[in-house]
C-alpha positions in Angstrom: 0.0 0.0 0.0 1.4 3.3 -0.9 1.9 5.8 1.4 -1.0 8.4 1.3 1.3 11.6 1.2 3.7 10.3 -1.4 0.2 9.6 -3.5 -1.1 13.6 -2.8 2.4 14.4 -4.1 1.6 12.5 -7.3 -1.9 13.8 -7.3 -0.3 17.4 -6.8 2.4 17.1 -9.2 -0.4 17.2 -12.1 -1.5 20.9 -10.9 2.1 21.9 -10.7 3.6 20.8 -13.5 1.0 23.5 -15.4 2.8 25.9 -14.0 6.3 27.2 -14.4 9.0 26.5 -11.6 9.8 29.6 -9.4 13.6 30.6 -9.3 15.5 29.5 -5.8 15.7 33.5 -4.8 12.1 34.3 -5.4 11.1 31.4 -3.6 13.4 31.6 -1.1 12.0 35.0 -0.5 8.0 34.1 -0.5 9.2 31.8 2.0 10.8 34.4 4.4 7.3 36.8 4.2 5.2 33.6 4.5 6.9 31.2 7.3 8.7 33.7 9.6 9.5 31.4 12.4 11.5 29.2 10.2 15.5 29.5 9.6 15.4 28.3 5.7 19.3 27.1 4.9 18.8 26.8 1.3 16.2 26.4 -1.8 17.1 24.0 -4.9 14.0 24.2 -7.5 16.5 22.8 -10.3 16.6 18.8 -8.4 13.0 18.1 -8.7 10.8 19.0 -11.9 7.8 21.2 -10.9 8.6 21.4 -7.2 11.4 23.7 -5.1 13.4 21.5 -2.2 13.9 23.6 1.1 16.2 22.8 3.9 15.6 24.5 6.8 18.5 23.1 9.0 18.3 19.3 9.1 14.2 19.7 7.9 13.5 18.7 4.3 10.2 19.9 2.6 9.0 20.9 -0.4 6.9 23.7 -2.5 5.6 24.5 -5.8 6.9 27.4 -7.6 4.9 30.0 -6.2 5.6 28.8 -2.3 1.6 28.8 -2.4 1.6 24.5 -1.4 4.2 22.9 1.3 4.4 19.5 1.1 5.8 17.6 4.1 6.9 13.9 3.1 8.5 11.5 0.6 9.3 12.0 -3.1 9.6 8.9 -5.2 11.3 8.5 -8.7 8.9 6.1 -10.1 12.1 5.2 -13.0 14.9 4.9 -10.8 13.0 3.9 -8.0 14.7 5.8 -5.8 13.6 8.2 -2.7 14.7 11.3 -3.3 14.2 12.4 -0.1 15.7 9.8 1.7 18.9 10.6 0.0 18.9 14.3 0.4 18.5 13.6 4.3 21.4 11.4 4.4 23.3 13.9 2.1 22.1 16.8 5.0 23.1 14.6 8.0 25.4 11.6 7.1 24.9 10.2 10.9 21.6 10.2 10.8 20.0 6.5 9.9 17.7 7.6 7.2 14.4 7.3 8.4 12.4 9.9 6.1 11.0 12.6 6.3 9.4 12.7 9.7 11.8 15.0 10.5 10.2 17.5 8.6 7.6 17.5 11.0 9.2 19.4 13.3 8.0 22.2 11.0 4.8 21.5 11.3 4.3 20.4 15.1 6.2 23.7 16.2 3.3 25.8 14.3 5.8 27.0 11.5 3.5 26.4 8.6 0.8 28.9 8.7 -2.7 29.0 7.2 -2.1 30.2 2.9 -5.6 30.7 2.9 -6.0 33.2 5.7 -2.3 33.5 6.7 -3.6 32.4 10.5 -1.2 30.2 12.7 -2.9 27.3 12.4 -0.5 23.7 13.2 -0.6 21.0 11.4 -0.8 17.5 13.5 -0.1 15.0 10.8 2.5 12.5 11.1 3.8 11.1 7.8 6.3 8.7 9.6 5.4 5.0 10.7 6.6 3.5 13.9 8.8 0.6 13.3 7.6 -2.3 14.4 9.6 -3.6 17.7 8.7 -7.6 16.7 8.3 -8.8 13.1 7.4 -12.2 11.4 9.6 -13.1 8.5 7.3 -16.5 7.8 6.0 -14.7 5.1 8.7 -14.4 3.3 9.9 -16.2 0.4 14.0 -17.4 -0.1 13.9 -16.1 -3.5 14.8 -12.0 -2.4 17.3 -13.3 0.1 21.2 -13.5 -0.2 22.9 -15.8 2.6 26.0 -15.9 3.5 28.3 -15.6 6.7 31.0 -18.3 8.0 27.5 -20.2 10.0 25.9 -20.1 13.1 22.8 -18.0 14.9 21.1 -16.5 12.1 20.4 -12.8 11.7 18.1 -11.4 9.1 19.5 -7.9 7.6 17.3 -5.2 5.2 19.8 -3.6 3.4 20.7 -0.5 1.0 23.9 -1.5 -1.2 24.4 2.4 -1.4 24.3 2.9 2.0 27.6 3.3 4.2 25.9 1.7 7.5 25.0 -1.0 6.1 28.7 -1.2 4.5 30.1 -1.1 7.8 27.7 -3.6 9.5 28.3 -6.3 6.9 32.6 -6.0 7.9 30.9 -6.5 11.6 29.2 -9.7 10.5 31.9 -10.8 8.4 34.0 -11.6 11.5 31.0 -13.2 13.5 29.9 -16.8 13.4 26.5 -15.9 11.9 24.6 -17.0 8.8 23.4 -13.5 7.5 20.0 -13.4 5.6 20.7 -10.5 3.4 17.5 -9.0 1.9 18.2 -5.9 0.0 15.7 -3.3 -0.2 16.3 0.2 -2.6 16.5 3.6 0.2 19.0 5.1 -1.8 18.1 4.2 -5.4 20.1 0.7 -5.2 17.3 -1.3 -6.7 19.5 -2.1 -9.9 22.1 -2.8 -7.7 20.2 -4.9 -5.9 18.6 -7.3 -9.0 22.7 -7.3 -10.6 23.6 -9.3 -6.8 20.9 -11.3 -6.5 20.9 -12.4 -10.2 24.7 -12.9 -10.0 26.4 -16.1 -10.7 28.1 -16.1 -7.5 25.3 -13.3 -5.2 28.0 -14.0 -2.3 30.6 -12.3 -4.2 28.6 -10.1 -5.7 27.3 -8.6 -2.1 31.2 -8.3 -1.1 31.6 -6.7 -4.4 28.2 -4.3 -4.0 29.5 -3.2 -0.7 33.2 -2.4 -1.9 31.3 -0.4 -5.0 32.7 -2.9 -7.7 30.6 -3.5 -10.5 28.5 -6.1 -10.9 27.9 -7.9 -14.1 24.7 -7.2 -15.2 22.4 -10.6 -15.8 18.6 -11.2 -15.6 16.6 -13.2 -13.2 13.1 -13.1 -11.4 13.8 -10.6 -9.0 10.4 -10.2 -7.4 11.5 -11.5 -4.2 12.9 -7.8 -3.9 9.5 -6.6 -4.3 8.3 -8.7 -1.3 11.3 -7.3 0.7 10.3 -4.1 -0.2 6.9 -4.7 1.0 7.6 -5.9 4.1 9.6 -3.2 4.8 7.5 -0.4 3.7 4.4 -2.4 5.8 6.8 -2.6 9.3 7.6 1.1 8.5 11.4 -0.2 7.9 12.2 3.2 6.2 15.8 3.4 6.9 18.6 1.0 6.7 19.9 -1.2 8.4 17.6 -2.8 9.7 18.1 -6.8 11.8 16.0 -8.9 12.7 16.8 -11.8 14.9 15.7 -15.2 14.8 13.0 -14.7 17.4 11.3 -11.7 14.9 13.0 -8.9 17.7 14.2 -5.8 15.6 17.3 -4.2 15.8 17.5 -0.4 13.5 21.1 0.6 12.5 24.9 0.0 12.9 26.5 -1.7 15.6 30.0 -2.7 16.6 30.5 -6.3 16.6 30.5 -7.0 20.8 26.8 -4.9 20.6 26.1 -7.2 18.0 26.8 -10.5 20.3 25.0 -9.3 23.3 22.1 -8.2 21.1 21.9 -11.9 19.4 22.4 -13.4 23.1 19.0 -12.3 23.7 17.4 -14.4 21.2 
């Protein structure tokens, strides 16, 4: 199920794209006379056709080129299937674990964004993130979007992002454990083709090794809807960021870890 504020972005896209882009400074400058309270850092309407991208410290959002509609959440590339805004946040704050945009909210909750109708202070209570679930079942997922590897042992179940530097360094962690890792890739930073090359590879062991160390992978074809279910399951257990482990009795575990908080973690199975 999609999330209902990346479909009003579609839906909103339509309306904007009738109309031309502002330029950075004139939106930058509607935005100063029409959200006061806020400390804007920057304004890019060149990254995204037919919307402007505003930082406003470690906040994302975005308007339309008149700075008439703020939109607080995700944007999608449908072609590249990557999110955009996931990988601008990570770009903004490289320790952050990319979680979204509920950071964004921030805006919002602290009554920044004020009425463009009647330019009254009303605040907006919405909540575009979902809570990631503590406890998951992975019964329902199939072998075929899973990569295992690992030198044996307790198992550990990891959503990934080949693109994303966490999940680099958690994979060296595991690498020296006695685990057998259950590597199910999922795309947060636009790693989707990434993703089908290792799974479709001769050899995916080497080719997750060679993902990681951003080597190329040799192209082949495969049925690679096994990602989708990933995916899926990771958009419905709000698994919006990466990494993400899950041990053998379904407990969760969100981001990096050194290697002796990864042992003590897996003792509590």
């Amino acid at each position: 199920m999609f999330n209902t504020t990346n479909v009003a972005i579609a839906s909103m896209s339509l309306m904007l794209g009738a109309s031309a882009v502002g330029s950075s400074p004139d939106v930058l400058s509607l935005l100063k006379t029409r959200l006061p309270k806020t400390e804007v850092t920057a304004v890019d309407c060149s990254r995204i056709a037919g919307l402007c991208e505003v930082t406003a410290k470690e906040n994302l959002f975005y308007v339309d080129g008149s700075a008439r509609y703020l939109i607080i959440g995700r944007v999608y590339d449908m072609e590249t299937r990557q999110d955009l805004t996931a990988a601008r946040l990570l770009e903004l704050n490289p320790d952050m674990l990319v979680g979204g945009a509920a950071k964004a909210n921030a805006l919002a909750n602290a009554g920044e964004a004020e009425d463009a109708r009647g330019g009254r202070g009303s605040r907006s209570e919405r909540t575009v993130s979902q809570q990631v679930a503590q406890k998951v079942d992975l019964s329902s997922l199939s072998d075929a979007g899973a990569i295992v590897w690992g030198k044996g042992g307790q198992k550990v179940t990891v959503f990934s992002d080949f693109q994303c530097g966490y999940c680099r360094a958690l994979s060296r962690e595991l690498e020296q454990m006695n685990v057998t890792v259950i590597e199910r890739p999922i795309s947060v930073l636009g790693s989707r083709d990434i993703a089908d090359r290792v799974l479709c590879a001769r050899d995916p062991q080497e080719a997750v090794r060679a993902a990681y160390a951003q080597m190329p992978v040799k192209s082949s074809s495969c049925d690679t809807r096994g990602l989708d279910e990933n995916e899926a399951f990771a958009r419905k257990h709000g698994f919006s960021g990466t990494p993400v482990l899950v041990r053998s009795d379904g407990a969760v575990l969100e981001g990096y870890r050194p290697k002796a908080a990864l042992i003590a973690w897996l003792k509590g199975a």
